[in-house]
N, C-alpha and C positions, 0 to 999 in steps of 0.2 A: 728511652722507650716508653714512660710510663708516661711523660708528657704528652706520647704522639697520641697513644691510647685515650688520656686524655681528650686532647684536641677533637680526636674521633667521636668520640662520645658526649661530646659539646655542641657540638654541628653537624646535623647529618649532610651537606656539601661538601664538607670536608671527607666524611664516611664515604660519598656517595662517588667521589674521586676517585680514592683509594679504590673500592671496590671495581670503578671500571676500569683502572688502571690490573689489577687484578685479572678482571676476563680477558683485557687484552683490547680494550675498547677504547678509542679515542676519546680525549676529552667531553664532561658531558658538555651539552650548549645552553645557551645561554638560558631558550626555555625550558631543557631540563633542569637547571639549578634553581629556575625560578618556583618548577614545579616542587621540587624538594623541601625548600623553604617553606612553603603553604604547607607542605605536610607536616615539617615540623613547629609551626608558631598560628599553625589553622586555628578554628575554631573548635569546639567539640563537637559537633557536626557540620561536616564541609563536603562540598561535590569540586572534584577538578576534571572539566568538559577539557579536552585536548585534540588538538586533528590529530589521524590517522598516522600510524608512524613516529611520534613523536616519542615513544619506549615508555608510556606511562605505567605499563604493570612490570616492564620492568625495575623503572623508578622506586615503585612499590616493594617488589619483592627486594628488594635492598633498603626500603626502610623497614619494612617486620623482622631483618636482621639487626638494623640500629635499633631498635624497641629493646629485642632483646639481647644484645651486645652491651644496652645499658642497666637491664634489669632483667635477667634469667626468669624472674620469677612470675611475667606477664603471660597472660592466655590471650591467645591470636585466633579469629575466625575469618578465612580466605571463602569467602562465596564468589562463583563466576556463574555465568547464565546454565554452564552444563558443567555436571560432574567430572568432567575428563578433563577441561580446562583445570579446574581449580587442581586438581590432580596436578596437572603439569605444574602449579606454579609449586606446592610442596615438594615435586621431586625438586625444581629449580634451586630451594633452598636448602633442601639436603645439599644436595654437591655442592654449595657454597660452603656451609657448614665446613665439611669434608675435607677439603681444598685451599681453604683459606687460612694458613697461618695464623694469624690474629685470629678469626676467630676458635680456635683449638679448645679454649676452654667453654665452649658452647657444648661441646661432644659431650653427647651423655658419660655417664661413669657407670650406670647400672645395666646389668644383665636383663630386665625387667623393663627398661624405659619401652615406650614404643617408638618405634620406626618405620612407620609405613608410610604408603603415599597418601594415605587417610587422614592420619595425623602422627605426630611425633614430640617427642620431646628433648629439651635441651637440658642440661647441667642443671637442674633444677630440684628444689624440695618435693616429694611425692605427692599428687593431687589427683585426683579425681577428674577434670579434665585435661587435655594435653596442651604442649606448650602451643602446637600450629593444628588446625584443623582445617580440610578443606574439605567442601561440600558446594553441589548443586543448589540454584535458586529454587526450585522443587523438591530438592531433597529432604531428608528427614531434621529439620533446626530444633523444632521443640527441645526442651530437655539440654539444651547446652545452655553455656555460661562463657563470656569473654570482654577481657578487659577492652581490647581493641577488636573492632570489625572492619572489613575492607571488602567491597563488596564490588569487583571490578567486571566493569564491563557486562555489569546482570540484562545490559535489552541489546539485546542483536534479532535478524530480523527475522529468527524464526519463533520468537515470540512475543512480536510486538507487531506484528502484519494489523490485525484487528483492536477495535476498540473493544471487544472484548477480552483479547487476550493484555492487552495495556493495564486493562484494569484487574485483571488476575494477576499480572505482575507487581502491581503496585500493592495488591494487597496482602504477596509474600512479601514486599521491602517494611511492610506495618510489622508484620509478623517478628521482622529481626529484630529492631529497635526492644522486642520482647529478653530477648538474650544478652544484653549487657549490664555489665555488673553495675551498680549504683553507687561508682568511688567518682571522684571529684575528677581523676584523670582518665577514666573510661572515654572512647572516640568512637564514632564511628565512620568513615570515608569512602563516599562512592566517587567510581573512576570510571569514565565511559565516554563515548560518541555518541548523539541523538542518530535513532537510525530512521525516524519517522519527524516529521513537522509537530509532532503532537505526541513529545518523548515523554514518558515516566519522569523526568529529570525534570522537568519545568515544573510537574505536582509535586517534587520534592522538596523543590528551591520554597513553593507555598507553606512545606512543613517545616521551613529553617532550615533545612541543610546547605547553608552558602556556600554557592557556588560561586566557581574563578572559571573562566574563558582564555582558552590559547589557540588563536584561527592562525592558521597556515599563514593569511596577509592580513595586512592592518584592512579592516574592514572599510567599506565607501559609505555606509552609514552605519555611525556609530549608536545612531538613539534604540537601531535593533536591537541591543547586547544590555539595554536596559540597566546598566550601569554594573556589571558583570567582570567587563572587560579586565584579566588581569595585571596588576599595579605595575609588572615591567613592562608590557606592552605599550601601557599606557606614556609612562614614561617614555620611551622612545616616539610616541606621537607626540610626546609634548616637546622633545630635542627634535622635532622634525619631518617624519618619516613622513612618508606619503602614502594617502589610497589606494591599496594593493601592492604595497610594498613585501618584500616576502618577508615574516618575523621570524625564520627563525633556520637566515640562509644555510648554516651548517649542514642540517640537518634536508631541507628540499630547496633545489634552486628553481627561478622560475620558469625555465622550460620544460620541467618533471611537473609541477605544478598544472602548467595550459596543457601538457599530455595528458593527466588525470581528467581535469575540466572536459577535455574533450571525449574521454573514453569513457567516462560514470556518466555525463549528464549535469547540465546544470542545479539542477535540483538536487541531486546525490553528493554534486560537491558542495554547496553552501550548508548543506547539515554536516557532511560527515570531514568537512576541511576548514569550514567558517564557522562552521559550531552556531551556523543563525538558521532559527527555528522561526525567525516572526514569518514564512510563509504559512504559517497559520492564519494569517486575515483570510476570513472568509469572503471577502469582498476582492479577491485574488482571483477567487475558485468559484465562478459562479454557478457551473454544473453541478448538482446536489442527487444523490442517487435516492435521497428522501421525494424528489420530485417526481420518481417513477414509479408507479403503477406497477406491481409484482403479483402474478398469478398463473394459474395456469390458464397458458393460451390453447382454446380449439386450432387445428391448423388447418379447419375450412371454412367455420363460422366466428360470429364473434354478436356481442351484441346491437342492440340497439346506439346505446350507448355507455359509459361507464365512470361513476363518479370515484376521484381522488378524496382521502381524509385523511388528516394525520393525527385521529387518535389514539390515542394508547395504545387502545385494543384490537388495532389496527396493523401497529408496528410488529414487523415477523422475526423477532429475535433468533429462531433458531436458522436462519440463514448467514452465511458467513459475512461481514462485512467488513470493506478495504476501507470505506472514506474513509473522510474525517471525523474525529468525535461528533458522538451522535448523531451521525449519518445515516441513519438507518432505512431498510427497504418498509413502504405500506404496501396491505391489498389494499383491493376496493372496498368501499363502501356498499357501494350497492351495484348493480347492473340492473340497467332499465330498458324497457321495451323486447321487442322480439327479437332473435337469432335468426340473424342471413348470413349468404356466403359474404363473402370479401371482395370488396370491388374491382383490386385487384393486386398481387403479388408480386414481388422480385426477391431479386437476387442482387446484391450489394459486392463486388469483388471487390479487395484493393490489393495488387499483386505484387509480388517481392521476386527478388534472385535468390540464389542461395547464400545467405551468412546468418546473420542475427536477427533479421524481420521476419516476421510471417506474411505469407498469403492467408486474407482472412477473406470470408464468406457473410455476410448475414443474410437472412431471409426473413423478411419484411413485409406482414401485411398490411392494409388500411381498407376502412370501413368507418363511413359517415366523418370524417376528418381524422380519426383517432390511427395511428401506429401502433402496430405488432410485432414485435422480434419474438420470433419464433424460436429460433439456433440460431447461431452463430459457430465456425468450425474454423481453424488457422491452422495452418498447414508449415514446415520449415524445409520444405525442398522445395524452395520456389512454385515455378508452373509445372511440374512435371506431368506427365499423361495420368498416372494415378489422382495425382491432385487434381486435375480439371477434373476428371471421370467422376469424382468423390462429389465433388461440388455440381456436378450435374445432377447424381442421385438425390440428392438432396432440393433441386429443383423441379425432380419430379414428384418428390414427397411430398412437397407444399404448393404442388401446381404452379408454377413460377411461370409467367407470362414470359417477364423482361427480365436480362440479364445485366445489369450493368456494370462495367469494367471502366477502373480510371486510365488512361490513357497515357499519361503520364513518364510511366514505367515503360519501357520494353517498346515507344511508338507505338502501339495499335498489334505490336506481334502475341500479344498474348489474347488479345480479341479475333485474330485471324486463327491461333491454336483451338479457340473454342469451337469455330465455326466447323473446322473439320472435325471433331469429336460429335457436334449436335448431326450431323450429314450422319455420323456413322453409327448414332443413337436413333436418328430417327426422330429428334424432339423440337418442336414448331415451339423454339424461344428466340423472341428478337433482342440480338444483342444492340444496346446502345454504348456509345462510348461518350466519356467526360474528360476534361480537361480542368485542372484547376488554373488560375491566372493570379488567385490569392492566398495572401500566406496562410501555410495551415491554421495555424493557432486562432487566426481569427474565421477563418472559414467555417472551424468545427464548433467555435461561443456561437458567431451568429446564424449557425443552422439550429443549433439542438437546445441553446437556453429558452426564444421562443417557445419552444415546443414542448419544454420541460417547465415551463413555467404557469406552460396553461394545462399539465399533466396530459397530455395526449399520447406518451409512449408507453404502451403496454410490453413490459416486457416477463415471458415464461419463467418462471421458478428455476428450472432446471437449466436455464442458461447460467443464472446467476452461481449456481450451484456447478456447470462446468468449467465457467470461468476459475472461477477458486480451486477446482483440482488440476488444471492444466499442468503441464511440463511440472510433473512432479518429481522429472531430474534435475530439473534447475537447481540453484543453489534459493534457497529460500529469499535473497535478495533481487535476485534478478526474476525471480518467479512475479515478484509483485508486478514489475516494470510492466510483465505481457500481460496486466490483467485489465480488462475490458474496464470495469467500476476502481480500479485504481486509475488508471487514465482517466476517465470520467472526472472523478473527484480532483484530480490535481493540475488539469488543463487549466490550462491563464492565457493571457494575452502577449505574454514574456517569449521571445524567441527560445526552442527547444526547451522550453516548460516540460515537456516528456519527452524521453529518452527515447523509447517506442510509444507509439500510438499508431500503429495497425490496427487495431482492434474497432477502437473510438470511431478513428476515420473513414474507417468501411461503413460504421453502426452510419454517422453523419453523412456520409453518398446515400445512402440508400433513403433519409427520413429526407434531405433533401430533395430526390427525387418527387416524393409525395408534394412537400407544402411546394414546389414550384407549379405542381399541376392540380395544385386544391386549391379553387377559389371562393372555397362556400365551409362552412364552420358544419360542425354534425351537428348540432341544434338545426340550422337552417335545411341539411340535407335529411332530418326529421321530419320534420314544417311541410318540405317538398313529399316528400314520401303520402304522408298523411294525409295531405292535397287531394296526391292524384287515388288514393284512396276512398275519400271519401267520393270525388268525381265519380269514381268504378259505380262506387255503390248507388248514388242518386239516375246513374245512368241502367244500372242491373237492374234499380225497382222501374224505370218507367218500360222496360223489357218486359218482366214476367214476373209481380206483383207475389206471385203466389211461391213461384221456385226462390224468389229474394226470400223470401220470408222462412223456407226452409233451409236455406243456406244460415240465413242468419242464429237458426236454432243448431245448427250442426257446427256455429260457430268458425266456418269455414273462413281463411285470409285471403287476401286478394289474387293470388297467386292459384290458389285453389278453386276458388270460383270461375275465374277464366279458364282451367282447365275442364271444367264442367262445362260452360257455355260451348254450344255449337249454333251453326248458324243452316238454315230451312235454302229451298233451293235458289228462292230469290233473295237469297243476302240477309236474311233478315235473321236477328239474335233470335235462340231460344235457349230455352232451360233443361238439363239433362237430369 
């Protein structure tokens, strides 16, 4: 017996065995044993990225019992992204405690020890902190002390949506490194999925925390994983394996695999199954929300014109943002020339049935070349009579000329529902219908990067601002999917690059509509304006010399002059 004890406390594989053997759990596989090993012959700060499923905090919580299976007298800190997790894993290890024969002399002995899902202690000399403690990544850390830390699974995506919130997360992971004792065998080990292109984990791997990579398949290029890739994986591509081989068949075969692929999204499974984060090239993601224009939009006039700048003082931090790092919304710099109405309005529809898409709306103005999103509104009961109704009101709000509807959907039947609702409203909007014939992804780069690139889309505060509260019963991951500026930012040219993109594809119908029928830049339609302006005027002076001259002191515009002018009974201009 003392042998086997031994053996156990030799090799946490062998521990790690035993113990599933114990739950009742088959053999571990191959990459869990491989993950085990890391944990025990890691370095003193190590990150283990793992796909989804793969049992890594279980892994874990059977090695904080080999820690202390070899030495009672070690202090364990369990951080998870929320208090109730890390909860879960201390009761996890009580009833292992409990339950587990071998370990029996783990059990406290004192009346006095603690035992809560807080924290607890084992068979150990009396101390001041306890043997396991579990605590939120927001929680209260100061003031504690721990040999080993394991901080699993701290970014999930309801706080890591924003490059703000990334960097508040990264700067409670500074704060732990604060808590570990200064002995030569002190560790500390994060365990997590990237749940974003632009995870915490990669700023960490910058602070030396080596990390090891275990993707669901052997990856199809491997220079992404920047030489990461863990040693048995690698191994097995050196005996053979092929690109997109499954690594780790035990545990997902490859038709649960291409079911996931197809129900997350490609994008959601190369991070949270591939563990590959390089869709971080910006040169991927040419729509940049930095390139839009953020303010508050009039929803009858607008300027002359409206200059972009992206300085500092510029950038509106307290708006939420989804891009990518330092993605951030500008206002304007300036607004020039005088305020008119808008040359003219629509309505943007791109319609859905009932499941997982929305029927979204935009409402769209322009004036002198420039774009205005006014709102934007999605709806998840398809076309329902409430939803058109909704989306009409909203087109009388902002005077909406044209309604545009993609065609796409439903043949032309959700353009035939509007028409009987506009009959029964009463509202003179001519619907047009669109057809797409190319693929989205590139339809939506080559309408809207133009146009973002020369800043021509103004879009309202308060859109930006509803987008981020939307479907605030989602689950915080799927919430991102439906966000207008998360689409934005992660559109590519890669077939279903987004999962949903309703949103985007409405915003992109409706800015297309404009630059198909603008053939003149707003500098030029300035030039034009100012023209026939000054023409007014040399024509008002050879009129009436002396009313010109009081116009001119009264500083009257052209629009108001001519409502002054009348004209005598033989046609001839006079001055009012």
């Amino acid at each position: 017996m003392n042998n086997v004890l031994e053996a156990l406390q030799g090799d946490f594989k062998l521990f790690l065995q035993a113990m599933w053997s114990q739950l009742d759990l088959p053999e571990p596989t191959k990459a869990q044993y491989a993950i085990a090993d890391y944990l025990q012959h890691g370095p003193k700060r190590l990150q283990i990225q793992a796909f989804r499923g793969v049992g890594k905090s279980w892994i874990t919580g059977a090695f904080v019992l080999w820690v202390l299976f070899n030495n009672p007298e070690k202090k364990i800190m369990i951080i998870s992204a929320s208090k109730e997790r890390a909860d879960n894993m201390s009761i996890f290890l009580q009833k292992l405690i409990i339950e587990t024969p071998w370990l029996s002399h783990l059990r406290p002995k004192s009346d006095d020890a603690r035992w809560s899902r807080i924290s607890f202690d084992v068979n150990c000399s009396p101390h001041q902190a306890p043997s396991v403690k579990s605590v939120g990544i927001t929680g209260q850390l100061t003031g504690s002390r721990a040999d080993l830390m394991i901080l699993d699974d701290i970014e999930v995506p309801g706080n890591s949506m924003t490059e703000m919130m990334r960097s508040k997360l990264l700067q409670l992971c500074t704060e732990a490194e604060s808590i570990l004792t200064p002995k030569d065998d002190s560790r500390i080990m994060y365990l997590g999925t990237p749940q974003t292109t632009f995870t915490v984990y990669k700023k960490l791997a910058e602070r030396n925390y080596r990390p090891l990579v275990w993707p669901a398949r052997v990856p199809r290029k491997m220079a992404n994983y920047e030489g990461v890739i863990a040693p048995q994986l690698q191994a097995d591509i050196d005996n053979g394996a092929q690109p997109w081989d499954v690594t780790d068949p035990d545990r997902f075969q490859d038709d649960d695999l291409l079911e996931r692929e197809a129900s997350m999204g490609r994008s959601n499974f190369m991070l949270q199954f591939m563990l590959d984060t390089s869709l971080s090239d910006a040169e991927k993601f040419p729509l940049k929300n930095s390139d839009l224009i953020v303010t508050s939009v009039n929803p009858t006039d607008a300027p002359d014109n409206i200059i972009w700048c992206s300085d500092p003082q510029n950038c509106i931090k307290e708006l939420p943002t989804v891009g990518l790092p330092g993605d951030y919304f500008y206002s304007p710099m300036q607004l020039q020339g005088e305020w008119g109405p808008y040359s003219d309005s629509i309505c943007s529809v791109d319609p859905s049935g009932r499941g997982s898409d929305e029927t979204v709306a935009a409402y769209i103005s322009q004036r002198n070349g420039v774009m205005y999103l006014h709102e934007m509104r999605a709806y998840s009961d398809g076309y329902s009579d409430n939803t058109l109704l909704d989306i009409l009101r909203g087109c009388k709000k902002y005077g909406t000329k044209t309604l545009l509807i993609e065609s796409n959907f439903g043949d032309g039947i959700v353009a035939e529902l509007f028409r009987k609702h506009l009959q029964q409203t009463k509202q003179a909007i001519h619907i047009e219908e669109t057809r797409a014939n190319v693929r989205k992804e590139d339809r939506i780069i080559d309408t809207l990067e133009p146009v973002l690139n020369q800043h021509r889309l103004v879009v309202d505060k308060k859109v930006v601002e509803w987008d981020y509260a939307s479907n605030p019963d989602t689950a915080p991951e799927k919430r991102l999917e439906y966000m207008l500026f998360y689409q934005m930012s992660r559109m590519c040219r890669e077939k279903g690059a987004v999962r949903h993109d309703d949103r985007i594809d409405a915003l992109a119908q409706g800015v297309k509509y404009f630059t198909d029928i603008l053939s003149i830049s707003a500098q030029q339609q300035i030039i034009d304006r100012k023209r026939e302006e000054w023409n007014d005027l040399i024509t008002n002076w050879e009129d009436d010399r002396d009313c010109f001259a009081s116009h001119l002191v009264f500083n009257l515009n052209m629009e108001q002059r001519n409502k002054s002018r009348g004209n005598d009974k033989n046609g001839v201009s006079t001055w009012v």
